[in-house]
N, C-alpha and C positions, 0 to 999 in steps of 0.2 A: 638905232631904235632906242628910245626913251620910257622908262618904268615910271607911272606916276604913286609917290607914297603919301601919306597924313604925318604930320607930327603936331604934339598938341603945346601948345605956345600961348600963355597969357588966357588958359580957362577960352581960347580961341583954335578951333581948326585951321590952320595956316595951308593952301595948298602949294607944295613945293613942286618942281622939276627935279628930276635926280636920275643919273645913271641906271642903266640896267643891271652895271652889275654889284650899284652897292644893295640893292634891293635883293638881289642872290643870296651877296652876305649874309643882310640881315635874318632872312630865311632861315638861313644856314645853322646859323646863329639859335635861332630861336630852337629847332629842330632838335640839335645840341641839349639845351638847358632842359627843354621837356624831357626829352631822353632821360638825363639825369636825376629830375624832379623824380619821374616815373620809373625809375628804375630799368629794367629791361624786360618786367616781367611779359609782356605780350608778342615777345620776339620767338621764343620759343615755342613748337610745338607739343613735345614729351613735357610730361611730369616731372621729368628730372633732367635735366642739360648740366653743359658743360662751359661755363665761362670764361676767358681769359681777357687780359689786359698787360698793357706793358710792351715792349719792344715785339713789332710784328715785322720788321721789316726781309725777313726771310720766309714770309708766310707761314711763321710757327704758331700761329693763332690760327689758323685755315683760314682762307677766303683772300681776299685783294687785300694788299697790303695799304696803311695812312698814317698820317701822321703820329709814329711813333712815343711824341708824346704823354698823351694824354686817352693812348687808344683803352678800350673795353668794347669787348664783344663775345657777343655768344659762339663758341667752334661748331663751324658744322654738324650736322647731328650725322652719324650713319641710318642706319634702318635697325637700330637697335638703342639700346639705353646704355649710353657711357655710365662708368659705375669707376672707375681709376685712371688716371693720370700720372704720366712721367713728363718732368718738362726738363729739357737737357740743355745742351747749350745756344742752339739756336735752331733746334726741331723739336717736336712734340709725341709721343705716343699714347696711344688711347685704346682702353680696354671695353670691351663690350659684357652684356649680363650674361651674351650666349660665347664668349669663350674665344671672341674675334680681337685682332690688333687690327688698329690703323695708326699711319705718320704722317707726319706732315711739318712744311720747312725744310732748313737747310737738308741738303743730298750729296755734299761735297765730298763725303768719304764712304757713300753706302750708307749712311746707317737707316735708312726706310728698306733696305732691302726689294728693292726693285729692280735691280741689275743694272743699272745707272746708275747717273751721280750727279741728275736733272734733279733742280729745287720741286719741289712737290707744294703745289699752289691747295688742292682740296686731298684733305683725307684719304687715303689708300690706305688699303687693306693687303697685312704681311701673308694674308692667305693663300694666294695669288701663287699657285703651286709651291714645289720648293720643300725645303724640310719641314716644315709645321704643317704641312696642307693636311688638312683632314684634322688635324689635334686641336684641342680645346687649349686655350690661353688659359694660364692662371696669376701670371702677375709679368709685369712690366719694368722693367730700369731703364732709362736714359742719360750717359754722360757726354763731358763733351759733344763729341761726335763718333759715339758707337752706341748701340740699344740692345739691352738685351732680352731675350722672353723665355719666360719659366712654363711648361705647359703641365696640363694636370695631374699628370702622372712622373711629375719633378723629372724630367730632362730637361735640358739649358740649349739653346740656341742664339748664338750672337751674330751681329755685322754694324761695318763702319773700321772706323781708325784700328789699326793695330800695330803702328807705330812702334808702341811699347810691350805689345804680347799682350794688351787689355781685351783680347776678344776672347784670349782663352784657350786656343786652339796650337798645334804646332805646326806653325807652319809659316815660314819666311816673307812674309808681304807685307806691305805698308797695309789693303786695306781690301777691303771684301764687300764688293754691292750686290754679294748673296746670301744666306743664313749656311752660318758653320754651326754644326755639331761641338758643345762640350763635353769632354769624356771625362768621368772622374774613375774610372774604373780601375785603375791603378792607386788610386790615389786612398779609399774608403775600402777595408775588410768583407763590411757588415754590407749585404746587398738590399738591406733594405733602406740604406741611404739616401733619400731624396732629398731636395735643394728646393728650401723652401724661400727664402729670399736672396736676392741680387739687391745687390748698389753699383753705382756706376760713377765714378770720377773724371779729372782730365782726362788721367793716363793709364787707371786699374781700378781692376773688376774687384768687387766680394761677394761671394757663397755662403750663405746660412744652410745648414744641412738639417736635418728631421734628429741626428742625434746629437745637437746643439752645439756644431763644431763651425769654423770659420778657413774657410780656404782664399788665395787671394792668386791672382794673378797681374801681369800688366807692369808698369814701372816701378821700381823700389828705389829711385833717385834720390829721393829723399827718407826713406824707409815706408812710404805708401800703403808696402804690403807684406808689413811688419816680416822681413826677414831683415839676417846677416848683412854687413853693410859690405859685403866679397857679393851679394848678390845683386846684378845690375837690373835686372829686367828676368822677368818668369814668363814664357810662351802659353803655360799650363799651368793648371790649379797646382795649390800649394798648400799644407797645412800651415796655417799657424801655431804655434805652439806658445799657450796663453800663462803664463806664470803660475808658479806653483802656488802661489798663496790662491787662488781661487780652481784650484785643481778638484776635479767633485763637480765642477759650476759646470751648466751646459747653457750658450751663446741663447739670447732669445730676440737681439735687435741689432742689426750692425746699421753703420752710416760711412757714404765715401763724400770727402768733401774733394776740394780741391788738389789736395794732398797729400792727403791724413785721411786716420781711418778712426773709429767709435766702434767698441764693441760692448753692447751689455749683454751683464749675466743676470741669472735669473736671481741672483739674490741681490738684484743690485747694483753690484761693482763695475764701473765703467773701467775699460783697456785701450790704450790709447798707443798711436804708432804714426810718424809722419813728419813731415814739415812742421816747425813749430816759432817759427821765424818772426810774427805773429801773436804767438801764445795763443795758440790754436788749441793745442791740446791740454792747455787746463794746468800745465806744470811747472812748475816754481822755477825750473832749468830756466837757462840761458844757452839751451843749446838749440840751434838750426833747424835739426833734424834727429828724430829719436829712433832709431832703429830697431829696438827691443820694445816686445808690448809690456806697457808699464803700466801699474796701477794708477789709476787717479786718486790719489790717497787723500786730498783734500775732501771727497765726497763721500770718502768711506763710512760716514755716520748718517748716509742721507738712503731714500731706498728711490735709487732713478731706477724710473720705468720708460722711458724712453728719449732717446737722442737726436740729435742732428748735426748734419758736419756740413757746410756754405766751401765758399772759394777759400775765405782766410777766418771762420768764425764758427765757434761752436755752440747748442744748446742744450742743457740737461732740464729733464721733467721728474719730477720725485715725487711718489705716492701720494703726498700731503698736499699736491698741490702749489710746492715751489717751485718756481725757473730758476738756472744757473748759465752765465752764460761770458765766455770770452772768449780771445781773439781781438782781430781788425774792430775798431766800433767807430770809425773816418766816418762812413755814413750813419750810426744811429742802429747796426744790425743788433746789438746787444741790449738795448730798449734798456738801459741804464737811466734815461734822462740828463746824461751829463755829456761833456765833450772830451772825454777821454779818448788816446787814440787806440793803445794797446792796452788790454787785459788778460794778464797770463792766471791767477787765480780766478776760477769761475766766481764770479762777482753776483749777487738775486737781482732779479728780474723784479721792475717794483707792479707789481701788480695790482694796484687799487688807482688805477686810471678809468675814466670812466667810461673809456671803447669796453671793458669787460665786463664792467660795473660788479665783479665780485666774485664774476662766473668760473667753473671750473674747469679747468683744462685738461684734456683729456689727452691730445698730443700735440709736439710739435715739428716743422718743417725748415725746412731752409733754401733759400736762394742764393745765388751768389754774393748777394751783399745785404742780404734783406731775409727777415725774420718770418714766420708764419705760424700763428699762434692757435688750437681749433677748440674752443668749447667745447661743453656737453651737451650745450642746445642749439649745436650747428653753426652759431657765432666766429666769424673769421677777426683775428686781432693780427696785425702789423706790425712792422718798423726796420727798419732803415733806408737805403737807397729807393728813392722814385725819380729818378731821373730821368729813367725813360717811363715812367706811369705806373710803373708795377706794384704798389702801394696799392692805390686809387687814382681814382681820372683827374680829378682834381687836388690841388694844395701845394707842400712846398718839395723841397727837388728831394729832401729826407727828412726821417722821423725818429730822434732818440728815445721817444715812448711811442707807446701800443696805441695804435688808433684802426677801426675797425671799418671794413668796407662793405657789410650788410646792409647799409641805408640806401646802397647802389642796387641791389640785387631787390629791395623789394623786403618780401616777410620769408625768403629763401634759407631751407633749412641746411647749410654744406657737411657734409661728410666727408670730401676726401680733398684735399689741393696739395698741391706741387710748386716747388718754385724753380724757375730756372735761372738763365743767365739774363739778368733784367726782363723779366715777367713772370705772370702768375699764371696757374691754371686751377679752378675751383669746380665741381662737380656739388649743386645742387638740390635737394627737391624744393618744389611749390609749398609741401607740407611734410607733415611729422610720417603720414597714411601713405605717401609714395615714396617713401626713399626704398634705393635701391644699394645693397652695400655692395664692395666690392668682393670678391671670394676670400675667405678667412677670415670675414668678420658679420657679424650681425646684427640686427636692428634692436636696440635698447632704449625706447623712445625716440628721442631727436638726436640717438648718435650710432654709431657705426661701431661698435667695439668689439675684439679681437676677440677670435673664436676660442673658448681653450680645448684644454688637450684633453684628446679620448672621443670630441667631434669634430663634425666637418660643419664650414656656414658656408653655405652657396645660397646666392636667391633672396640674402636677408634672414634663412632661417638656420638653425641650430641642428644637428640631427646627431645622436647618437652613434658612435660607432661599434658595429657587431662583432664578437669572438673569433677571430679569427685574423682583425683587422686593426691598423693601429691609426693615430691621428695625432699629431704636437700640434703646440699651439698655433693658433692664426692659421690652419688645415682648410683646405678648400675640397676632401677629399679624404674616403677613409682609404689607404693603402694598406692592401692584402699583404698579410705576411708572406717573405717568400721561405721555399721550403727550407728548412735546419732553423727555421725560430716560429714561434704560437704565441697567440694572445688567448688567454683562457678565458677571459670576462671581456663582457661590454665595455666600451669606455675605455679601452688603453690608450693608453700615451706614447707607447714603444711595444715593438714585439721582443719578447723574452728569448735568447738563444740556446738550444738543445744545450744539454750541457753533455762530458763527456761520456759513450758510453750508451747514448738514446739519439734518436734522430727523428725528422719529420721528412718524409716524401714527397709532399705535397703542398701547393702553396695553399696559404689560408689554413692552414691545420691549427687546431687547438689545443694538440695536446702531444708532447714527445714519446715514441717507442724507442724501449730499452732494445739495445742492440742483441740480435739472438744469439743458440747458443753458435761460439765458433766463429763469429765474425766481430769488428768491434772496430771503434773511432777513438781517436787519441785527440780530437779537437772541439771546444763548443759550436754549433753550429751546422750540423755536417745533415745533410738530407740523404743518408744512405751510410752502412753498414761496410767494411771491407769483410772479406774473408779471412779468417787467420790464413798466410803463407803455411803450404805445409814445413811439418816438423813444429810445429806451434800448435798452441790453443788457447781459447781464452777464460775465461772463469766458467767452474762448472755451469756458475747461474747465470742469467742475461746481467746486460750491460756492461761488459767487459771495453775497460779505455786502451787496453792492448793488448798484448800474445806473450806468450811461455814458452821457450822452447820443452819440448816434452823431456822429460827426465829421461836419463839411464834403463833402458830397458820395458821403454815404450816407443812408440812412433806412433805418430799423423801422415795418411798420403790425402788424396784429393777425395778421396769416396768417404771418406767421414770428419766429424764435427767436433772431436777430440781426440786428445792421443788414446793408442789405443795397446794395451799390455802386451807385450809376447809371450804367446801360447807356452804353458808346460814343455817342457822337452826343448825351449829355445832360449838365449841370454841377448843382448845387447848391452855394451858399456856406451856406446854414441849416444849424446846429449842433443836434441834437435833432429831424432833420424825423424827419416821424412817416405821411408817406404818399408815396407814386411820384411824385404832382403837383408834389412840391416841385423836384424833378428837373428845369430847366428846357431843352428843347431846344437846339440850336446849330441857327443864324439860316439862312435856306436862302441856298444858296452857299457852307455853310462846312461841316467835318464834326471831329469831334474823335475818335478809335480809343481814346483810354483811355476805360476804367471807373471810376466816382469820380470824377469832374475835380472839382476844386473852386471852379471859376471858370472865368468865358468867355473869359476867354484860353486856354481849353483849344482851343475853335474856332478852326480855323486856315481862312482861305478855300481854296479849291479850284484850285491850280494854271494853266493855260492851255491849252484843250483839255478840261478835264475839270470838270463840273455837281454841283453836286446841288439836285435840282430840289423836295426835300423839308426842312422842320426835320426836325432830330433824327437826322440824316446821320450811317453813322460812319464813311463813304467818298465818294469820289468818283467820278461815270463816267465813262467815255473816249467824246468826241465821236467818234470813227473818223473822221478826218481833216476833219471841222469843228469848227470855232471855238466856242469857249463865248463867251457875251456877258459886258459887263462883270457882270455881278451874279454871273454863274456858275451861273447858272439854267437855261441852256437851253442847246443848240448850235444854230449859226448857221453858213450860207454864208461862209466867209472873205474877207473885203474885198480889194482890191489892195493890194498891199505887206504883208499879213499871211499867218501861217503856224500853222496848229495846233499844238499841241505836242509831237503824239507825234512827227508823219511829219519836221515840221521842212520842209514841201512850201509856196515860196515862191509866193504869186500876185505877177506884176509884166508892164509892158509888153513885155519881152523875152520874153514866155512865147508863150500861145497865140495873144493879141490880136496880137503883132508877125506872127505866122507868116500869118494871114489877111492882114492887112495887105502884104506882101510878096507874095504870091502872084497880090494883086488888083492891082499894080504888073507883076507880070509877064503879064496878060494885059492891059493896056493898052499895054503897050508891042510886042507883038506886034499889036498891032490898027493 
C-alpha cells in the first residue's frame, strides 16, 4: 500500500508517490517537534506532576520504555499528588501528599520491595503490606540499588542491595526484596531520637537524626562512612564522630555520592569523608581516599547552606547565593565553562548565564554526572552529562554551563527534582496557587522552603508546635516528648532533659518533678524516681541525685522515707543499718535519754537509789527510800551504815537499834 504526500516545489504543488512508511515518519516527526514547541503541558491531569527525562531504558521513568536518547515524559500519576522524588541508579521512588511510596524500574536487587526482583514497568506502591503498611511516608532516598523510607514518626525502613551492610540491618545477605527494619536503639541515648534524613549511595547509607547527629552504615572502602580505615564494611548504624573544631555544631544537610559523603553544620562548615580520587571532596590532598571526617577548610569563610554529592562531583550553595563546586568535570557537571578535567579546590560556579538570568538559588542536586540547579521561582538550571537526554531532550551530548529546561515544561513552577544515574526527575506545578510541597518544607511563593525548627510543614503549610512537643528543622511532624524530657513553650526545637534529681512520667509532659522525699535519680533524663535502698536516704528535701547511707545511730528499713534515730535507751555504732535490730539496747542497770546515741558510752548506769530493771532503759526508777543493789537492778532493804539516795535517811547503831537497846537497860535496872 501507497501513502500519497504534497511537497511544495517552485511556488508549485508537485503530487508525489511515496512510501507508506516515510509518511509515518514524517508524522512522527511532526508529533515530536509539536510536543516540544508545546511543552507537555496538556499531558497531565493534576495540578502538579511529575516529569522525567533521560535514560528510561529500565522503565525508571514509568510507562513503556524508547528511545533513550532524547526521552521526556510525564511519570505516571498514582491517585494522589507526587510532592518528592528519589532517582537512584536505575529505579525511581515517589512520594505522595497522603504519605504513600511508589517505585518503579530496575528490581534486580529488591529495592521496590515487592518480594521479587521483576523490573517494575508502572508504579507500585511499598504499601502493599509489610513493614510500612499502615504508616505515613515522610521522606524517601534512593541509591544504587537499595531505597530507603523515613516514615513520620522517624523509624527507617530499607530494601535492595546489601552487599556492603548499606541496608542497615544485621543480618548476612547479599539483598532483601522485603522492607527491613533499622534499629538505632543501641546506637542513640536520648529516646527522642528521630531520623530525619537518609542519603543513599553505591554502597552506604546516611542518617540525619533530630539531634543533628550523623550515623552511617554500608561500605567504608574508601572511607564512605567516615570511619577508621581497620573498618571494612558496618552492617548497622554508626556514629560519626565529627571533628572537634566544629564540636557544639549539630548536622543539618548530609549528601551520599558515589563514594563520599557531605555533611553540613548549621553554621556552615562542610565535613567531608570518602573517595577523593577525583577531588571530590574539595581537598588540596592528593590522597585516594580520606578516612577521617575532615573540615573543608577552603570554605570556612563562606556560610554553605546546602550540598551535594554525584558519582565523582561535588556542589556547595552559600547564603549569598554562590556555587562552589569539584570533582570529575569530563562532562561539564561542574558548570565551570571550561574543559577542565579534575577539580580538587571547589572552584565558583559562573552564574550569570542566561538559563538563570540572575535568579537565585535556593538549592542544589546532583546526578551522576550532571548538575541540578533550583531557583526561587521554580526555574530548573543544568550542566553536564546528556548523553542519554537528562539535561533536555534536545542539544549537545554535555553542557559546561547552566542551561535551563523550563521552556520544555511550559510556564511549570518546579519544586522538587532529583537526579539519578543519567536521568532526571522534576515534580512540578501549573502555577505558583497549586504547588504542593513535599513534608518539611513549605510554600514561600513559587518555592518550596524548608520548614524550621519549633514547626511542622505538611500540606504546604507551617504549623506551630505545642508544649509538650518538639520539631528541628525541615519537621514534617511535631514529635511528643518522651517521658524523662519536656518542652515548656511553643515552638521548641528539641525537648530539654529532666535533669538530675526531677523526672517526667509521662510522654508530652511540660514540666519536670523533683524526685520525693526518699527516692532519687542519679541521671538526666529519667521518667521515674528509684527508692532509696534501705539503710540510705536522700536529702531531707526533694530532688535528691542519690542516697546517704544513715549515719551511726540511725537506720532506714522499708516502712519509712528517712533514716530514722534510735529510741532513748538504745545505741547503734553501724553506718548504713537498714533495720531497728541494729539499734542495740543499754545493758540493765544503765539508761541512756538521747535518741541516736552512737555508742555505749551513751549508757550511763543508774545513780544510787534508783533501777532499771529492763534493757533498753531511757530512765531510771526511784527506790522510794530503798537501796538499789549494786547492779541497779532491783531495790533492796538498805544495809547499816547505808542510805538511799533520795531521802539521804542513814541506817546506823545510834538509830532504832541503840533506842531498843537502852530501854531494855532501863528496865533492868529498875528490876
Amino acid at each position: 500500500m501507497t501513502y500519497t504526500s504534497l511537497t511544495f516545489t517552485n511556488k508549485k504543488f508537485v503530487h508525489r508517490k511515496r512510501p507508506w512508511w516515510h509518511t509515518v515518519i514524517n508524522l512522527c516527526m511532526l508529533g515530536l517537534i509539536l510536543g516540544l514547541l508545546q511543552g507537555i503541558d496538556s499531558i497531565p491531569t493534576h495540578d502538579q506532576a511529575t516529569y522525567g527525562w533521560g535514560l528510561n531504558l529500565n522503565f525508571q521513568l514509568g510507562g513503556e520504555t524508547f528511545d533513550s536518547q532524547r526521552a521526556f515524559r510525564v511519570v505516571p500519576q498514582p491517585n494522589d499528588t507526587i510532592v518528592a522524588t528519589a532517582a537512584g541508579g536505575s529505579f525511581s521512588l515517589f512520594l505522595t501528599a497522603s504519605g504513600a511510596a511508589y517505585c518503579v524500574g530496575s528490581n534486580s536487587r529488591g529495592a521496590c520491595a515487592q518480594g521479587n526482583t521483576d523490573v517494575v514497568k508502572e508504579p507500585v506502591s511499598i504499601h502493599q503490606g509489610g513493614l510500612l503498611n499502615g504508616k505515613s511516608i515522610a521522606q524517601v532516598a534512593s541509591g544504587a540499588r537499595h531505597s530507603v523510607f523515613i516514615t513520620a514518626d522517624g523509624q527507617v525502613a530499607t530494601a535492595g542491595d546489601h552487599s556492603k551492610g548499606q541496608l542497615g540491618v544485621d543480618m548476612d545477605i547479599e539483598f532483601s526484596t522485603s522492607l527491613l527494619q533499622v534499629s538505632f536503639d543501641e546506637l542513640f541515648a536520648d529516646k527522642n531520637t528521630k531520623i530525619m534524613q537518609a542519603e543513599a549511595g553505591e554502597f552506604h547509607t546516611l542518617f540525619r537524626t533530630s539531634a543533628g547527629q550523623v550515623a552511617s552504615a554500608g561500605s567504608n572502602q574508601f572511607g564512605n562512612i567516615c570511619q577508621p580505615q581497620s573498618v571494612v564494611k558496618s552492617n548497622t548504624p554508626i556514629l560519626i564522630n565529627l571533628p572537634l573544631d566544629v564540636e557544639g555544631q549539630s548536622v543539618t544537610r548530609i549528601s551520599a555520592g558515589g563514594f563520599h559523603t557531605l555533611i553540613l553544620t548549621n553554621q556552615g562548615t562542610v565535613v567531608v569523608c570518602g573517595r577523593h580520587h577525583m577531588g571530590q571532596l574539595g581537598l588540596q590532598s592528593f590522597e585516594n581516599q580520606i578516612y577521617t571526617p575532615t573540615i573543608l577548610s577552603s570554605l570556612v569563610d563562606e556560610n554553605i547552606i546546602d550540598v551535594a554529592a554525584g558519582l565523582f562531583h561535588s556542589i556547595f550553595l552559600s547564603d549569598d547565593g554562590k556555587i562552589f563546586a569539584s570533582g570529575l568535570n569530563a562532562y561539564g557537571a561542574l558548570a565551570l565553562g571550561n574543559n577542565a578535567i579534575v577539580v580538587r579546590a571547589p572552584a565558583p560556579v559562573d552564574m550569570g548565564v542566561p538559563a538563570l538570568n540572575g535568579k537565585a538559588i535556593v538549592a542544589v542536586k546532583a546526578g551522576a554526572h550532571h548538575s541540578i540547579f533550583i531557583s526561587s521561582d521554580g526555574v530548573l538550571g543544568l550542566a553536564g552529562s546528556n548523553i542519554q537526554g537528562q539535561l533536555f531532550p534536545l542539544g549537545t551530548y554535555s553542557m559546561s554551563r547552566i542551561a535551563t529546561v523550563n521552556p520544555y515544561l511550559g510556564s511549570k513552577v518546579c519544586t522538587f527534582v532529583s537526579g539519578g544515574d543519567e536521568f532526571t526527575l522534576a515534580t512540578c506545578a501549573t502555577n505558583e496557587d497549586s504547588i504542593e510541597c513535599a513534608p518539611g518544607t513549605y510554600r514561600d511563593g513559587r518555592s518550596c522552603v524548608t520548614c524550621p525548627a519549633g514547626y511542622m510543614c505538611i500540606h504546604s503549610e507551617m504549623i506551630q508546635c505545642a508544649a509538650g512537643t518538639f520539631a528541628p528543622e525541615g519537621s514534617w511532624e511535631c514529635f511528643t516528648c518522651t517521658a524523662g524530657s519536656i518542652s515548656f513553650s511553643d515552638g521548641a526545637a528539641s525537648c530539654e532533659l529532666c535533669p538530675a534529681g526531677s523526672y517526667s512520667s509521662e510522654d508530652g509532659s511540660t514540666a519536670c518533678t523533683r524526685c520525693e522525699a526518699g527516692t532519687f535519680n542519679s541521671y538526666k533524663g529519667e521518667a521515674m524516681c528509684s527508692p532509696c535502698p534501705p539503710g540510705t536516704e536522700g536529702d531531707s528535701e526533694r530532688g535528691s541525685t542519690s542516697c546517704s547511707p544513715c549515719p551511726a545511730g540511725t537506720y532506714r528499713d522499708e516502712t519509712s522515707t528517712q533514716c530514722v534515730k534510735c529510741r532513748a535507751g538504745t545505741y547503734s555504732i553501724v553506718v548504713g543499718a537498714d533495720s531497728l535490730n541494729t539499734c542495740t539496747k543499754c545493758p540493765i542497770g544503765t539508761f541512756s535519754s538521747t535518741t541516736g546515741a552512737m555508742s555505749k558510752h551513751a549508757c550511763s548506769t543508774c545513780p544510787d537509789g534508783f533501777i532499771a530493771q529492763l534493757s533498753g532503759s531511757s530512765a531510771c526508777s526511784n527506790c522510794g527510800g530503798k537501796c538499789s543493789n549494786s547492779q541497779h537492778s532491783m531495790c533492796v532493804e538498805c544495809e547499816l551504815g547505808t542510805s538511799d539516795a533520795q531521802s539521804g535517811h542513814r541506817v546506823t547503831l545510834s538509830g532504832s537499834i541503840m533506842t531498843i537497846l537502852l530501854v531494855a537497860l532501863v528496865l533492868l535496872q529498875d528490876h
